[in-house]
N, C-alpha and C positions, 0 to 999 in steps of 0.2 A: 312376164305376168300381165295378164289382160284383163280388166274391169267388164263383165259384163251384165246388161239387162235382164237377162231370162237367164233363168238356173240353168246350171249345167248339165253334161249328158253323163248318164252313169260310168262308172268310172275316174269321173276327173276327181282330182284330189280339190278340197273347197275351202274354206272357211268363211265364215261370215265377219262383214268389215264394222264395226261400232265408229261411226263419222262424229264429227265434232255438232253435228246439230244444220250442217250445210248440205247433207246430201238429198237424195231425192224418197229413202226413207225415212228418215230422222232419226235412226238409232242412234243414242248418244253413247260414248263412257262418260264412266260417273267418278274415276277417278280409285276405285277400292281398290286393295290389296293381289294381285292378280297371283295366280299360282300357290295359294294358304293353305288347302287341301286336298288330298287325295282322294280314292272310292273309300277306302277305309272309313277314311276321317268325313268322310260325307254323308255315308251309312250311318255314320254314328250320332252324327247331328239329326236326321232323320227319325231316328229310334226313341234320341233321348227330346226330342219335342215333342214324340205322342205319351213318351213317360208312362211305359205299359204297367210297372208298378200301379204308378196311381191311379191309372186309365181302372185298371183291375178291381182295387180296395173299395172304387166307388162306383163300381158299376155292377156288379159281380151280381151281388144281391138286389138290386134295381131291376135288372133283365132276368133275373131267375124268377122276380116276383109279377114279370109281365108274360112272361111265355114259359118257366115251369123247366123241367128237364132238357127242352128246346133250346137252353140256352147254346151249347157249343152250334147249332144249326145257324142259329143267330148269328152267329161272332162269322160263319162259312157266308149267311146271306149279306153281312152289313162286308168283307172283303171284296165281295165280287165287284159293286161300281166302283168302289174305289179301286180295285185293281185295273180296272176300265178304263177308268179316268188319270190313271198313272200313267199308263200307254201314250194317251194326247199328252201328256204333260211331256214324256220322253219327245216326242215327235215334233210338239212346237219350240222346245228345247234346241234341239240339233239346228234346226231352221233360223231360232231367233234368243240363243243364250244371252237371256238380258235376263239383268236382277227383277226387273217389276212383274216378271212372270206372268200372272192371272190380268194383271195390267194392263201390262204392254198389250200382249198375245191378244185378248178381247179386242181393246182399240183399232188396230190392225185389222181384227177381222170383222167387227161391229161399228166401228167407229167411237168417235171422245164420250160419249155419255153411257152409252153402255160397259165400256170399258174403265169410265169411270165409278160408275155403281160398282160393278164387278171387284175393283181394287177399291173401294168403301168396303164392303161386304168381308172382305179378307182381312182387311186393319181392324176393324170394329169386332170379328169373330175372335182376332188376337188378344184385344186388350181385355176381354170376355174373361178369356180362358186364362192371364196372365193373373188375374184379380182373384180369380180361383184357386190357382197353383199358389200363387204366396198365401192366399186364407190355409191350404191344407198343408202345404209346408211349415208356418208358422205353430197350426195345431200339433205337428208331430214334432216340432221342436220343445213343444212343452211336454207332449206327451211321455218323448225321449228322455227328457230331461226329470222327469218324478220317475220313470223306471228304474233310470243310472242310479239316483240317487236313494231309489226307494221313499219317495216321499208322498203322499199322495196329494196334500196341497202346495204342490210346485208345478204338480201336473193339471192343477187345478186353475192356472195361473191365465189359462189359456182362455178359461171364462169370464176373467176379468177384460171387460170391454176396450178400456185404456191401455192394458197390456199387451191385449192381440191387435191391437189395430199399430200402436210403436214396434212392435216387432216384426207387425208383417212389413209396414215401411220400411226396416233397416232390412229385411230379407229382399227387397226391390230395389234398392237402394245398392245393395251391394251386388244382383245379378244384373243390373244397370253398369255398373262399372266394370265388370269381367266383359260382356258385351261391347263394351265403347272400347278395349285393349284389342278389339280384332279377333281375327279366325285362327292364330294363332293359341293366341290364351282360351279362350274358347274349346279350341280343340284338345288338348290338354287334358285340362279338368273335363272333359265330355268322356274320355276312353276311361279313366276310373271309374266313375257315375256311372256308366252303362256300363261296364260291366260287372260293379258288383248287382244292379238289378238283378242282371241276366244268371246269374249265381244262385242268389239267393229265392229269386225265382224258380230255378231248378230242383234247389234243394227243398223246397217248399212242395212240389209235383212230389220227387222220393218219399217225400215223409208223407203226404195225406196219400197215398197208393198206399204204402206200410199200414195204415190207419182205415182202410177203408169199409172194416167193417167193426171199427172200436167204439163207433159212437150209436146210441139209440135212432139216429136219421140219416144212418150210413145207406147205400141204395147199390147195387148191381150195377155196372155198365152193361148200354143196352146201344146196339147199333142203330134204336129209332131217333137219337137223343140228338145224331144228324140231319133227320128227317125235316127241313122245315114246315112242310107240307103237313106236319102231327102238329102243328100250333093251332089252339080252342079256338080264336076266333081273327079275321085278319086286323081288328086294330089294335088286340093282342101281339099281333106279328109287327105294325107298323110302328107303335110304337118301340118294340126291343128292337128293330130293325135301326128305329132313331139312334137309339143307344148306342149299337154296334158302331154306328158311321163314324159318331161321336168316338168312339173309343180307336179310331184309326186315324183321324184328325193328324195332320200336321207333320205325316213324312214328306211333304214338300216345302219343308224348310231347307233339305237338301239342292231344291231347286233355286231357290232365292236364294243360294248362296254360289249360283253357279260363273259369275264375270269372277268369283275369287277363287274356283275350284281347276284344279291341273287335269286340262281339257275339258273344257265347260262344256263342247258342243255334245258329248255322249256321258262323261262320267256322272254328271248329276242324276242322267235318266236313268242309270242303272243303278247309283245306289238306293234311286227311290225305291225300284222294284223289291232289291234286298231287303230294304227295310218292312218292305210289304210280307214279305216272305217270313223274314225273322219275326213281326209283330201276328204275324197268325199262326204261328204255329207253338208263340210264346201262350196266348190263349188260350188254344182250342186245349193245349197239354195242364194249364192251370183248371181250364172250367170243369174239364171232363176228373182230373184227381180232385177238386174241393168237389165235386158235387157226388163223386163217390165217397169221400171219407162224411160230409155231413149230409148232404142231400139239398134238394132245393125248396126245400116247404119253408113255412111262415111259424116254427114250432124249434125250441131251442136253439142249437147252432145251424140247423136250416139257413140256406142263402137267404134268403127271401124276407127274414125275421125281421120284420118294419125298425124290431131297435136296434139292429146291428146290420140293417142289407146299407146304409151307408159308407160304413165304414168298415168292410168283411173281415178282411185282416189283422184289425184290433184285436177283432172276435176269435178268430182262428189262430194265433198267432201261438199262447198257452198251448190250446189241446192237441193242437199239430205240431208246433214243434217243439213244445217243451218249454216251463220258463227261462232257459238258458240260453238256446237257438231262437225263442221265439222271438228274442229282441232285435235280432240281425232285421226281421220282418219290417220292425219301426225304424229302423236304420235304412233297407232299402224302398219303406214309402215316402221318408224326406230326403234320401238322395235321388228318386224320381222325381218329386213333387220338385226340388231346389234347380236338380242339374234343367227339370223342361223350362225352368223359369227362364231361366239364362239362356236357354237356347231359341224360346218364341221370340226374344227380342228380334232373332234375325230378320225373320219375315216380313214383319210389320215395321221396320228400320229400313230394309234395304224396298221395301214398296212404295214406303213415305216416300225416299229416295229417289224413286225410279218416277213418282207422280211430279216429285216437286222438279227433276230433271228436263221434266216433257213440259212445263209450266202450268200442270193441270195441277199442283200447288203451291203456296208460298215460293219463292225462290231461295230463302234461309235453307231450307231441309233439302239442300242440295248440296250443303258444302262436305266434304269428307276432313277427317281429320288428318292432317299433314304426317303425322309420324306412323297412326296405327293403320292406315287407311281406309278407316270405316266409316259410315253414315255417323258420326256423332252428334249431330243435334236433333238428328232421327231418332236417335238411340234415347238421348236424354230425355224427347218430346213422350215418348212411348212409356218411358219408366214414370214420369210424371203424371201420364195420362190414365196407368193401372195404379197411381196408389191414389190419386183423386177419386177416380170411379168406387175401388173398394172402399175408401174412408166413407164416401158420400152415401154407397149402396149398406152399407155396415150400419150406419147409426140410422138411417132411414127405417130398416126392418130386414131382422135378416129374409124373411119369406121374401122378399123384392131381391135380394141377394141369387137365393136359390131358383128364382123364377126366369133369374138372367142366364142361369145353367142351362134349364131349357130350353130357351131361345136359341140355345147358340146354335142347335141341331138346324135349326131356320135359316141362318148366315154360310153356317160351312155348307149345306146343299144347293145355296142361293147363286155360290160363285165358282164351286169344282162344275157345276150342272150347266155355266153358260163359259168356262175354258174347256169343258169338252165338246158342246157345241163348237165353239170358234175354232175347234182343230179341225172340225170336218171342211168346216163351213173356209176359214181359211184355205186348205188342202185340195179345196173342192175340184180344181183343176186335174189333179195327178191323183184321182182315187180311180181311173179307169188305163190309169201306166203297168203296174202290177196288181197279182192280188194278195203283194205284201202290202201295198199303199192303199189298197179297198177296205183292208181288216185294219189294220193300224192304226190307217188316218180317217178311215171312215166308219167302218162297222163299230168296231169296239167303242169309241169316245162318245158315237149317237148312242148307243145302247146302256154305256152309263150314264149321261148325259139325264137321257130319259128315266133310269132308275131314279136318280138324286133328286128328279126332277118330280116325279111322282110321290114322292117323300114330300119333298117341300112342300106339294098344294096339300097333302095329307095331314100333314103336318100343320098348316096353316087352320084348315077345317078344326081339328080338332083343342090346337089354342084356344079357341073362342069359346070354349067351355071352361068356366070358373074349378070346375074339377081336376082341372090338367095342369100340374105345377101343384105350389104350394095349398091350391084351395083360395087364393084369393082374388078381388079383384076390383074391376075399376069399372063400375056403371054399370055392373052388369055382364062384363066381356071380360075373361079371362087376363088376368094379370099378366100372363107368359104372351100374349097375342097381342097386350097392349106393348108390352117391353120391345116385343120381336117387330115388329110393323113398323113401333117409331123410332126405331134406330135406323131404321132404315130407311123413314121419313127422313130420319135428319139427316140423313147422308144426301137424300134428296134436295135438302133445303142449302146446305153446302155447296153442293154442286151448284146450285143457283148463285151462289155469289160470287166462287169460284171462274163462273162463265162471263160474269159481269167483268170480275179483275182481269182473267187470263181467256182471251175472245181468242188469241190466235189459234190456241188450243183445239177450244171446240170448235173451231171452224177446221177443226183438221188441215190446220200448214206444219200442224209441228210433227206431229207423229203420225203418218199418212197409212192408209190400205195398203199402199204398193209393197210388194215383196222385198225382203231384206235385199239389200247390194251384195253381192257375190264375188269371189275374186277366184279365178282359176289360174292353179300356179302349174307351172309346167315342169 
């Protein structure tokens, strides 16, 4: 076996070495669970942190009410960069299977500060989305709970302030400790959870096709309803284009778990793709049956119905499936909304992990737990840090609540748009060797890159309008513009002290440009 400098020549059998923090990359191990997962079990972790249930209930009628029958076009447009940007994640995957992913990957190819934003940007879009998922898990626990029972104020319980805020804590609290037991327990409970979705999800498509012309806003499928190019005006487009990204968010949690998955260097990158695959095709078959059986207008069961485009499936749930069936609905939006809880913890654990390894933080959130092998004081920091955020964002106002929803469309574009950059831009050397390596590692990652990216400033423009979000604001500038900017301030301001504590860091000694160490075995 021979250690060498410059990658090998095709053909040789490879792997990449994870050194104790001595060599001349700095890739460390972190100490996790090695070999906890399969493609299976990796796919599935994927699927169930975008939580296409939930992803669906609340967006459904959000995007019908911004671009109209265009919605399945939408859900086609907002897959394409992220299928883009899936490709770099496979690529710098193979290259550099390290847990901090969006982290590591930038540093390396941007060096400490950008690659430090870039992994802010991913933790912070995490705890976002974490504070959400237990707000609407909790809702459908109550909700769940007056149907079983037939009660209406038990269902009602959920509006009491003091009781949704204690119970979404003990719903964080509890996907906190499934999380800290490892990718075993984890895995487990993920294959029931996803697939009753995926179930009940189908049976939901069957029955609104059976339905689709029972209701007074029932509508014809129509082959232009893929057209994006038929959407009124483009910030019609840009905004449900937001949505859609939004609604594919976070099949790379498969990646973040790839030092604990069996062959990390290739299987992570393809169960992302699966998961890509399985999550668009679970949409395009729900958007286009709900929007045949009710239609997309702003007028009774209409998607779009400002009092029910939040929560669609509340709505649909009766007339499509039946009081009987229809409860399976409320059952697989809190086992979406529960199982993604427990599964975001990964990402934003093993990143903490991955930053605080590199000493680009604390040095506490680098110990793993001795018996489960997991980040656990990443884990615990994470769960503490979504039930602070929500307690704090809850009694504040919920309009500041839902304003942070927006935002997040701002963070996830802020850090997939500079790890697809850094695959080229790392890559740069071997994009003129094949032109598998032109398209892969170059064309595709720029071209999403630059999609996500276009969104972002798009996106950013139209924050600053008090209109966009809630309606409310701060000075004058949109409350979603003020929420989005300074979080990402503060991750700015972070970073600033971080540099002062950990210099080695950002002087890059610790985690250097140079290409991962190689070993070619014979």
């Amino acid at each position: 076996m021979t250690q060498l400098d410059a990658r090998p020549q095709a053909g040789d059998a490879v792997r990449t070495v994870a050194t104790d923090g001595d060599g001349q990359d700095g890739v460390r191990a972190k100490g996790l669970g090695k070999n906890s997962v399969g493609l299976t079990g990796s796919a599935v972790i994927g699927i169930s942190t975008v939580a296409p249930v939930y992803c669906l209930t609340s967006t459904l009628g959000s995007t019908a009410g911004e671009v109209g029958v265009q919605m399945p076009a939408i859900f086609l447009a907002g897959f394409l960069p992220m299928l883009l940007v899936a490709f770099a994640y496979r690529e710098l995957n193979k290259s550099m299977p390290d847990c901090g992913t969006s982290f590591t990957w930038t540093v390396k190819a941007f060096g400490p500060r950008i690659g430090w934003m870039c992994g802010w940007g991913l933790v912070i879009a995490t705890i976002i989305v974490l504070s959400n998922l237990a707000g609407v898990a909790t809702s459908y626990f109550w909700l769940l709970a007056g149907e079983i029972t037939g009660n209406p104020d038990v269902a009602a319980l959920d509006g009491n302030k003091a009781v949704h805020i204690v119970t979404c804590l003990a719903l964080i609290a509890f996907a906190t400790a499934v999380s800290y037991r490892g990718m075993t327990a984890t895995k487990g409970v993920q294959y029931a959870l996803v697939g009753l979705q995926l179930v009940v999800l189908a049976l939901f498509v069957v029955m609104a096709l059976q339905k689709a012309d029972s209701f007074a806003t029932s509508v014809d499928f129509s082959w232009s309803w893929l057209n994006p190019f038929a959407v009124g005006s483009f910030a019609a487009f840009t905004a449900g284009l937001s949505l859609s990204i939004f609604m594919f968010w976070g099949w790379d949690a498969c990646l973040t778990a790839n030092e604990e998955t069996i062959g990390s260097e290739k299987t992570p990158g393809r169960a992302a793709l699966v998961s890509m695959i399985v999550l668009v095709g679970s949409y395009l078959a729900t958007g286009i049956a709900a929007q045949m059986a009710v239609g997309a207008g702003d007028k009774g069961l209409g998607l779009a119905n400002p009092d029910t485009s939040d929560n669609v499936f509340a709505a649909l749930a009766g007339p499509v499936m039946g009081p009987g069936l229809g409860i399976l609905l409320f059952v697989a939006v809190l086992a979406s909304a529960a199982a993604s809880l427990q599964t975001t913890f990964i990402p934003v654990a093993r990143t903490v992990l991955a930053m605080s390894a590199y000493e680009a933080l604390p040095p506490s959130y680098a110990k793993t737990h001795p018996r489960f092998k997991t980040p656990g004081r990443a884990t615990v920091m994470a769960g503490v840090a979504t039930g602070v955020f929500y307690t704090v964002m809850t009694l504040v106002s919920e309009h500041v609540l839902v304003d942070t929803i927006y935002a997040l469309g701002l963070m996830i574009c802020f850090y997939y748009s500079i790890t697809a950059f850094a695959c080229a831009w790392y890559f740069r050397h071997e994009l003129t060797r094949s032109p598998r390596d032109l398209v892969f590692k170059g064309a595709f990652p720029v071209l999403g890159g630059l999609l996500l990216a276009a969104v972002f400033a798009k996106t950013l423009y139209d924050m600053w309008d008090p209109a966009y979000g809630s309606g409310s604001s701060v000075l004058g500038v949109g409350s979603v513009f003020v929420i989005g900017v300074g979080l990402l301030a503060l991750g700015l301001v972070i970073m600033l002290v971080m540099q002062h504590r950990s210099p080695a860091f950002f002087r890059g000694e610790v985690l250097t440009k140079e290409t991962p160490a190689l070993v070619v075995e014979d």
